[in-house]
VODRENVO-98846 format. One record per residue (C-alpha): residue in three letters; x, y, z. Coordinates in steps of 0.05 Angstrom, whole numbers. Example, Ala and Ser with C-alpha at 12.3 -4.5 7.8 and 13.67 -1.06 7.14 Angstrom:
BEGIN
aa/east/north/up
ALA/246/-90/156
SER/273/-21/143
END
This chain:
BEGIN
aa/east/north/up
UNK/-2031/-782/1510
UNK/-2082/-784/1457
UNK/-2119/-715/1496
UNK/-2053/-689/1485
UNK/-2048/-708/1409
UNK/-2118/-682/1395
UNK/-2113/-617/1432
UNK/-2033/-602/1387
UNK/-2070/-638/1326
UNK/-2141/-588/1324
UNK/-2092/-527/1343
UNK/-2052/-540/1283
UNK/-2098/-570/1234
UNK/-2071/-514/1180
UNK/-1999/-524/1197
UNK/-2010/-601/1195
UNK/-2044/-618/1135
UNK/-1998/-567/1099
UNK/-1939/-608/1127
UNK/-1988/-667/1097
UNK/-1978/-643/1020
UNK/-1900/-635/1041
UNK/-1901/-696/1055
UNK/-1932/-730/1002
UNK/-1887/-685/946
UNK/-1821/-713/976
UNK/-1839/-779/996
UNK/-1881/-793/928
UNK/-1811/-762/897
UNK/-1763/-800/930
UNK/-1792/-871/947
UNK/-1827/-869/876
UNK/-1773/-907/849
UNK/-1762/-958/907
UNK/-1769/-1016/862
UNK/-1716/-1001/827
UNK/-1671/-1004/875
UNK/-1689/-1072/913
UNK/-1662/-1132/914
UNK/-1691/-1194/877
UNK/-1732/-1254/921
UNK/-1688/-1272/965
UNK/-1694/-1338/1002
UNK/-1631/-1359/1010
UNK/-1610/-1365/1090
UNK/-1545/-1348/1096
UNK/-1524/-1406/1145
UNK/-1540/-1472/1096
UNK/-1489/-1503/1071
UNK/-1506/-1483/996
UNK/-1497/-1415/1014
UNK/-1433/-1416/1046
UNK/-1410/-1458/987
UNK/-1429/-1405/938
UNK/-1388/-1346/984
UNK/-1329/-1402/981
UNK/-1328/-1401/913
UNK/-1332/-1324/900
UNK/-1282/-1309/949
UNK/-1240/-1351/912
UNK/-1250/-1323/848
UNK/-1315/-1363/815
UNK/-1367/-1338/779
UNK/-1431/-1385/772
UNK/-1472/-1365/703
UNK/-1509/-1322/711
UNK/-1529/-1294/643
UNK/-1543/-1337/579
UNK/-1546/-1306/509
UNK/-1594/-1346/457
UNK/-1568/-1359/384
UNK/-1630/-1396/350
UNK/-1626/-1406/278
UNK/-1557/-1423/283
UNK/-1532/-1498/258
UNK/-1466/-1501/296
UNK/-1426/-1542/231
UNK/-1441/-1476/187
UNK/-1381/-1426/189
UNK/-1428/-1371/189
UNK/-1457/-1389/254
UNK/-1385/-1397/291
UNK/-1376/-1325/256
UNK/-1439/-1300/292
UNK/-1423/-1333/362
UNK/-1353/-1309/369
UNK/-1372/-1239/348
UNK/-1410/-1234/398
UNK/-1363/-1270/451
UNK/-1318/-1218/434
UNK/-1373/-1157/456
UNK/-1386/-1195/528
UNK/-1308/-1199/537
UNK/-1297/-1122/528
UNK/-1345/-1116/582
UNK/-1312/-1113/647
UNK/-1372/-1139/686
UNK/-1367/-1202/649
UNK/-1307/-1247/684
UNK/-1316/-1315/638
UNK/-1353/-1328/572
UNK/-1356/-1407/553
UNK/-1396/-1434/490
UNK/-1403/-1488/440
UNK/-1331/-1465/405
UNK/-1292/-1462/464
UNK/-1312/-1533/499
UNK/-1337/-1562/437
UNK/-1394/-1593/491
UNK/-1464/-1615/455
UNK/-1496/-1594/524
UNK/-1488/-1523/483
UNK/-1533/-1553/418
UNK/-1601/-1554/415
UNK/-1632/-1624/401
UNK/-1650/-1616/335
UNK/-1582/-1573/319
UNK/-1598/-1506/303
UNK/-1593/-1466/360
UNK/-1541/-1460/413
UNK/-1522/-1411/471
UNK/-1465/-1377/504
UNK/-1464/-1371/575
UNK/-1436/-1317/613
UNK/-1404/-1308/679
UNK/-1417/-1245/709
UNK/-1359/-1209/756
UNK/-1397/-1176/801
UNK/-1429/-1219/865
UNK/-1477/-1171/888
UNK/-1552/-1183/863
UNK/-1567/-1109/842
UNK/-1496/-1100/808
UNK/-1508/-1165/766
UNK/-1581/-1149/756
UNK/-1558/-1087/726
UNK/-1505/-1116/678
UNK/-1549/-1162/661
UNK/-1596/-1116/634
UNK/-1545/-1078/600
UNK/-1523/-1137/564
UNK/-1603/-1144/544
UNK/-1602/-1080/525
UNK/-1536/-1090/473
UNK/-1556/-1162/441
UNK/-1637/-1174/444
UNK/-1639/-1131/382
UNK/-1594/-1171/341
UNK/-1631/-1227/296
UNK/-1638/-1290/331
UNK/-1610/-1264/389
UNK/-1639/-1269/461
UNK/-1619/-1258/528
UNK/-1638/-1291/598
UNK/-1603/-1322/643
UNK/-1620/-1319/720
UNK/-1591/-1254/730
UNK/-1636/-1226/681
UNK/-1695/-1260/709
UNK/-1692/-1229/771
UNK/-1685/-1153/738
UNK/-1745/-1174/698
UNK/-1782/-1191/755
UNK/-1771/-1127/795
UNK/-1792/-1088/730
UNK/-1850/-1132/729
UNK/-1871/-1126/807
UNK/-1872/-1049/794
UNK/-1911/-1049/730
UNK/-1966/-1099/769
UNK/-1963/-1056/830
UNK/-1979/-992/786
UNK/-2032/-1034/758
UNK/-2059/-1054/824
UNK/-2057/-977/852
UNK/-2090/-953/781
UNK/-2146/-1004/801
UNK/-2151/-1003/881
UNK/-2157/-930/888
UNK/-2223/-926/857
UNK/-2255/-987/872
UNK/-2238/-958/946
UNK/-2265/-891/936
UNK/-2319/-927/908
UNK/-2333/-977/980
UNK/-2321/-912/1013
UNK/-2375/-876/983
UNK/-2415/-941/1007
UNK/-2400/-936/1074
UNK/-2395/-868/1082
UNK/-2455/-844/1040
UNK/-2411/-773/1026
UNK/-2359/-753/967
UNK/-2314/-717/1011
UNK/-2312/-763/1073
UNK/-2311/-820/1017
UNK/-2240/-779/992
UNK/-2210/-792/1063
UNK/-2189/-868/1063
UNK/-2155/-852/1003
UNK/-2117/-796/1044
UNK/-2091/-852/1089
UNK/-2075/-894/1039
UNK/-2035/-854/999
UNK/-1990/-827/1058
UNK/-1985/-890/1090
UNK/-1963/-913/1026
UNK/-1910/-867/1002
UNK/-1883/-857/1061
UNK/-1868/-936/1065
UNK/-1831/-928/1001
UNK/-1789/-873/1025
UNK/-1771/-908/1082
UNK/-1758/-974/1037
UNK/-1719/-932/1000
UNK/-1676/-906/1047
UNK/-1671/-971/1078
UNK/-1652/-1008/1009
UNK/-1582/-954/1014
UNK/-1563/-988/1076
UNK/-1582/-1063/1075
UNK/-1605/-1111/1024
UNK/-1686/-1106/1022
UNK/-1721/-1159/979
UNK/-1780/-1126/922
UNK/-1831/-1166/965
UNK/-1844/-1117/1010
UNK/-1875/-1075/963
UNK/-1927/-1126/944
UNK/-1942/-1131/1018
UNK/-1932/-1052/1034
UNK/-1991/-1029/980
UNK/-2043/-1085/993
UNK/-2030/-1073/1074
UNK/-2032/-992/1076
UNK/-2092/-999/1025
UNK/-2129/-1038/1071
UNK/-2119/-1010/1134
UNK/-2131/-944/1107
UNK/-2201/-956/1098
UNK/-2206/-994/1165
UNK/-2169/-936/1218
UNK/-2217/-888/1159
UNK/-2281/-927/1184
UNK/-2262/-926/1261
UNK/-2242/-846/1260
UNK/-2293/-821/1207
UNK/-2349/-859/1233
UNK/-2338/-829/1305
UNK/-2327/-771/1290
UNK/-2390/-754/1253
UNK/-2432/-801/1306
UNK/-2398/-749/1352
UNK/-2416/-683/1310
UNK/-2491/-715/1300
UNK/-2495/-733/1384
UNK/-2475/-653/1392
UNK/-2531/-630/1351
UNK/-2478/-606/1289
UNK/-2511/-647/1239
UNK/-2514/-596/1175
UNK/-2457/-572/1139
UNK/-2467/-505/1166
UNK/-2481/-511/1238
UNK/-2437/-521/1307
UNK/-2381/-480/1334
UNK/-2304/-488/1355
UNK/-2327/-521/1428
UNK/-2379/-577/1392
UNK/-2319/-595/1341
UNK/-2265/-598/1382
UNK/-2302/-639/1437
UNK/-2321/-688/1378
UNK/-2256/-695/1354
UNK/-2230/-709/1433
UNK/-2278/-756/1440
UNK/-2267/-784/1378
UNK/-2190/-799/1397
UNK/-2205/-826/1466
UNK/-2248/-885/1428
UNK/-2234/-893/1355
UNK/-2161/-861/1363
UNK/-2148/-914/1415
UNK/-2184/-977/1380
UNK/-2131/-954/1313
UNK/-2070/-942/1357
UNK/-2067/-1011/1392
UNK/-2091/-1046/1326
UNK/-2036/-1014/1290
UNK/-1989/-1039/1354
UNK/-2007/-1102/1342
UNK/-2006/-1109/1265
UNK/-1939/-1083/1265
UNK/-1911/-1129/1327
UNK/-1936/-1193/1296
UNK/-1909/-1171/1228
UNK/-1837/-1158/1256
UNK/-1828/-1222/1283
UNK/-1820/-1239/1214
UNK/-1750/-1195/1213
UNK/-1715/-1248/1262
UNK/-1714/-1294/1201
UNK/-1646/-1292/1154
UNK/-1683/-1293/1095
UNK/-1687/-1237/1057
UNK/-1757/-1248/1032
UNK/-1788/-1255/1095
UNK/-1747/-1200/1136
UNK/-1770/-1151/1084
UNK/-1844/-1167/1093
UNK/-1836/-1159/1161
UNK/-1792/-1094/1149
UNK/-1848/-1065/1101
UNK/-1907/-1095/1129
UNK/-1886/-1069/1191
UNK/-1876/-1000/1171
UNK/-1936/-990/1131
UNK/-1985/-1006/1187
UNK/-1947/-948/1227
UNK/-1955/-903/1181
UNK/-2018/-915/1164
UNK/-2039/-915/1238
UNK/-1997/-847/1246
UNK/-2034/-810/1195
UNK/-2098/-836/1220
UNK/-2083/-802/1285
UNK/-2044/-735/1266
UNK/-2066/-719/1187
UNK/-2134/-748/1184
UNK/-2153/-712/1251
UNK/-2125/-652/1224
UNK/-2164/-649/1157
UNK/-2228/-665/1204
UNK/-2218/-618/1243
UNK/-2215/-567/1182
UNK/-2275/-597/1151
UNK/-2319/-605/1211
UNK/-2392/-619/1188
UNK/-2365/-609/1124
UNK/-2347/-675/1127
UNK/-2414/-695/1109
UNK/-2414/-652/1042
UNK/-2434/-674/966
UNK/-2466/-724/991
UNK/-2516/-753/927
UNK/-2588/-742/943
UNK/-2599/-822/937
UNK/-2553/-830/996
UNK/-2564/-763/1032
UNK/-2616/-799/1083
UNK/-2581/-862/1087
UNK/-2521/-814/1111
UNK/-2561/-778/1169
UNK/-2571/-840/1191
UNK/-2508/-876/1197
UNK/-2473/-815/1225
UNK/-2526/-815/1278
UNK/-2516/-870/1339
UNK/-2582/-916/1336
UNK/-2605/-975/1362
UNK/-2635/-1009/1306
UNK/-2617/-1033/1233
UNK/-2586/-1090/1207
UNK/-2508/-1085/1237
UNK/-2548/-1072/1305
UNK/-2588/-1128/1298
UNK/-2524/-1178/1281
UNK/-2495/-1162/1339
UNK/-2550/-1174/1392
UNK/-2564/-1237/1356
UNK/-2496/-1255/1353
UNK/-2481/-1234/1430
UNK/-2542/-1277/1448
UNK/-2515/-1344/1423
UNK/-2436/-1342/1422
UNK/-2422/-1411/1429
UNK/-2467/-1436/1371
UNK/-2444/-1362/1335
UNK/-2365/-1388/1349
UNK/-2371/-1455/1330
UNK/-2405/-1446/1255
UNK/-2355/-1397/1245
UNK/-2296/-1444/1263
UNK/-2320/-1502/1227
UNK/-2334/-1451/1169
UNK/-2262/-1422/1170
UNK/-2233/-1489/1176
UNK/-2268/-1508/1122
UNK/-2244/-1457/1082
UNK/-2164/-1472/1097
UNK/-2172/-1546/1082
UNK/-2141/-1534/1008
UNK/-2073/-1505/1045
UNK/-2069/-1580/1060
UNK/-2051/-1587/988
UNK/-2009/-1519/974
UNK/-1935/-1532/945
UNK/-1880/-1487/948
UNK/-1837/-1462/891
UNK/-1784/-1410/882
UNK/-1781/-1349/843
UNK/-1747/-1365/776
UNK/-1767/-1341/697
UNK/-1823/-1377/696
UNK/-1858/-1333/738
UNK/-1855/-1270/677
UNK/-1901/-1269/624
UNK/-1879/-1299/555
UNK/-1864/-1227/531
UNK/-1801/-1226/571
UNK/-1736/-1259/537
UNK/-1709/-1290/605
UNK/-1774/-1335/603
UNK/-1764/-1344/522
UNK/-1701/-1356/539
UNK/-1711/-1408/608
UNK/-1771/-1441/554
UNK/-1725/-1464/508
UNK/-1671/-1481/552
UNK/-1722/-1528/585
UNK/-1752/-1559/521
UNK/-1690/-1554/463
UNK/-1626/-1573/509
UNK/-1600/-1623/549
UNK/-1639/-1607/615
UNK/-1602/-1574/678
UNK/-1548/-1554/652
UNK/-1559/-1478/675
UNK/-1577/-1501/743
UNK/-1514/-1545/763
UNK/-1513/-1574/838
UNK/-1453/-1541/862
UNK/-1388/-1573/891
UNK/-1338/-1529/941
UNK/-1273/-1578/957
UNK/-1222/-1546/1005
UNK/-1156/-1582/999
UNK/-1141/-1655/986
UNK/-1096/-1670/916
UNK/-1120/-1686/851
UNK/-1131/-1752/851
UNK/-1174/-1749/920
UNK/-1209/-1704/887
UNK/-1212/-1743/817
UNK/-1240/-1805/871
UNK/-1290/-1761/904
UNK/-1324/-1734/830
UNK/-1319/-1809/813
UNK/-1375/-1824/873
UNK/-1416/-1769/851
UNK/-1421/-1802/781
UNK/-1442/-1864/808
UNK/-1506/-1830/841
UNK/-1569/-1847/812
UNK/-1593/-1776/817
UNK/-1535/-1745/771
UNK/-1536/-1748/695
UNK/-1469/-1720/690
UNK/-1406/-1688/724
UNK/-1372/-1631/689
UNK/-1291/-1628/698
UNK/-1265/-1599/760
UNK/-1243/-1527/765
UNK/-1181/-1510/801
UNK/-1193/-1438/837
UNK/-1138/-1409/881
UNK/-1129/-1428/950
UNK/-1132/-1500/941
UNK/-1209/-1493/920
UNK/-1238/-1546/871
UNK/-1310/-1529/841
UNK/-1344/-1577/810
UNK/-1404/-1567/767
UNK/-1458/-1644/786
UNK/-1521/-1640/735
UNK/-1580/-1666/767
UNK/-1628/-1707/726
UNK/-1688/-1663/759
UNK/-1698/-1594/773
UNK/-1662/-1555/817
UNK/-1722/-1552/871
UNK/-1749/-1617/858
UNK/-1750/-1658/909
UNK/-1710/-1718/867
UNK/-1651/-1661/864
UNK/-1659/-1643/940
UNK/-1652/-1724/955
UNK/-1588/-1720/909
UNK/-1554/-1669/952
UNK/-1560/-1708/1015
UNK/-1531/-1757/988
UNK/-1477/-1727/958
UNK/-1466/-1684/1026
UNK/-1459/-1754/1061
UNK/-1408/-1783/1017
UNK/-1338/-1788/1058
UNK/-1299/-1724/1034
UNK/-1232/-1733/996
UNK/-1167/-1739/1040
UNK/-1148/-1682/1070
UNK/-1203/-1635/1038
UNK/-1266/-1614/1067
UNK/-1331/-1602/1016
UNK/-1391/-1561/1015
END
């Protein structure tokens, strides 16, 4: 197979590496803006109990907040601040994304005033239930109010737009600084500016072409914006590794032949290199690649959206890379020949002969007949050494992705801060009560028990949806991923259910 790949790969080098820049123009243009159109973290498995409560709810007409707009400098017993809040109540109600606005004026609720009393907040129920749709009303809302004075907007909706903005911006960042720093280790290893160039070919395909498939893939399913921290870091990486394995070859190949100047060997002596360099090298990147890719799919069986993305992306990336390593980067060697070994700075120019020459000496050669000649010493430093280093995992804790993960620049983390410090505390993070059936005063009993657990601070009044559906709002005196609030909903889950109703 990989005879057969070589021999169509060298007789189309031109045809191939101009289907190469193709390539790269369309897939740069079209999966450029794949973060834009992913969906937020993701972690949520869509057979817990707390999920299927949530879907409850919306299919019977809820709306959790999911957007909170900011008044500070705003004493709620002036006139002038009622004024200010119901002007702007009226704005979110002419929006036809927004299903329910609640605030101070309307529940007359001090969970809406700031401790010291000059700052309160509307919250905002958005219509929509899909992430991306609320993400983007979210933002328009942003958009319309941050400007206004004292105004801000967050909100969890928000959060999450904020974060995808901010995952691209990094990833730019990352891009702007790992494409030198690699051209700079492969000018290292490679001791030559244009085979230096070529892990940055790999890269850059394998890459894009990720992101056009992301993209593509976001239009039919929901894909979560971690795979692109995965996809870049992955293809960068294994572009200079399948680089390494093929370049390296190739040129030991061209030096073994006697084509060891820029000038010298003919057709026969480069495409017999390149075979040979497909046979070994080709192979050693194509079953690497397999394998990547297999152990990083077995991360799509799970339901969450988080991890079947990573598998999704990571997946993808380390076929692509491995594909270009084996069809482009052939191709462009096959152009370049001993050319490969070009520009190369008169500091490194020896050092080059002799790495793309076979020998049985220097240091790497060395390692390796020391290491082969004690491998159960070798094996056993190495796992104490690597166990060593994983002993801190012992101590790793988990968290979710909320505003506290965005810089302070961003107004859902200005607005999460002061949420957290200046008002009653979870009240923007309610545990969540789904009661099918049962009349009011089963369900009046069944809020009454949920009161009486230590782990609530309070119990907002019931809402009556259609259907026979009850939501209730429980505030838990921790946060909503602390372990003191996890405790809480056990408990609550075991408490008998009300006469004929069933809860979530």
């Amino acid at each position: 197979m990989l005879d057969g790949l070589a021999r169509f790969v060298y007789r189309r080098r031109g045809w191939v590496a101009f289907g190469a820049v193709v390539f790269f123009v369309i897939a740069g243009g079209l999966g450029g803006s794949v973060a834009s159109h992913l969906d937020p973290y993701g972690a949520d498995d869509p057979a817990t109990e707390s999920v299927k409560a949530d879907g409850l709810l919306q299919a019977h007409g809820y709306r959790q907040t999911s957007v909170i707009v900011l008044v500070q400098n705003a004493p709620v017993n002036q006139p002038q601040t009622k004024q200010r809040v119901e002007s702007i109540e009226r704005e979110l109600k002419q929006r036809h994304q927004v299903q329910r606005v609640t605030s101070y004026y309307d529940t007359r609720s001090n969970d809406f005033v700031s401790h010291d009393g000059d700052a309160t907040y509307i919250a905002v129920a958005l219509r929509p239930t899909d992430d991306k749709a609320q993400q983007d009303a979210a933002s328009s809302i942003a958009d319309e109010l941050n400007g206004k004075p004292g105004v801000t907007v967050g909100g969890e909706a928000l959060a999450q737009e904020q974060v995808n903005k901010q995952t691209e911006s990094d990833l730019r960042r990352a891009e702007m600084l790992a494409f030198p720093l690699l051209f700079l280790l492969s000018l290292l290893f490679f001791r030559s500016l244009v085979a230096s160039l070529l892990p940055l070919l790999v890269g850059g395909l394998a890459i894009v072409g990720t992101f056009l498939i992301l993209r593509i893939a976001s239009e039919v399913g929901s894909i979560s914006i971690f795979a692109l921290n995965l996809t870049t870091g992955l293809g960068l990486g294994l572009a200079i590794d399948y680089s390494l394995f093929i370049v390296s070859r190739y040129r030991e190949e061209l030096a073994r032949r006697g084509v060891d100047s820029v000038t010298a060997g003919g057709r026969t002596e480069r495409w017999e290199a390149l075979r040979a360099t497909m046979r070994t090298a080709g192979r050693t990147v194509l079953f690497s690649s397999l394998t990547v890719a297999a152990a990083l799919a077995s991360l799509i069986v799970f339901p969450q959206r988080f991890l079947y993305s990573m598998g999704i992306g990571g997946s993808l990336v380390a076929l692509f890379a491995a594909s270009v390593a084996l069809v482009i980067l052939p191709a462009v060697l096959s152009i370049l020949g001993p050319r490969v070994n070009a520009l190369a700075p008169k500091f490194l120019q020896r050092r080059a002969e002799r790495d793309a020459t076979a020998t049985q000496q220097g240091f790497w050669y060395r390692l390796s007949r020391f290491v082969m000649r004690r491998p159960i010493p070798i094996a056993t430093i190495s796992a104490i050494a690597l166990i060593a280093l994983g002993i801190p995992f012992l101590q790793i804790r988990f968290t979710s992705v909320d505003a506290q993960v965005l810089p302070e620049s961003a107004s859902a983390r200005q607005v999460d801060d002061v949420m957290r410090s200046d008002f009653p505390p979870f009240r923007d993070s309610p545990i969540q009560l789904a009661i099918r059936g049962g009349g009011p005063r089963a369900v009046e009993q069944f809020v009454a028990e949920v009161k009486r657990d230590p782990g609530i601070a309070a119990v907002e009044p019931p809402r009556h949806l259609s259907g026979g559906v009850t939501e209730v709002d429980a505030i838990s005196k921790g946060s909503s991923i602390a372990e003191q609030s996890k405790s809480t909903v056990n408990r609550i889950r075991d408490l008998p259910t009300p006469s004929g109703a069933r809860s979530s």
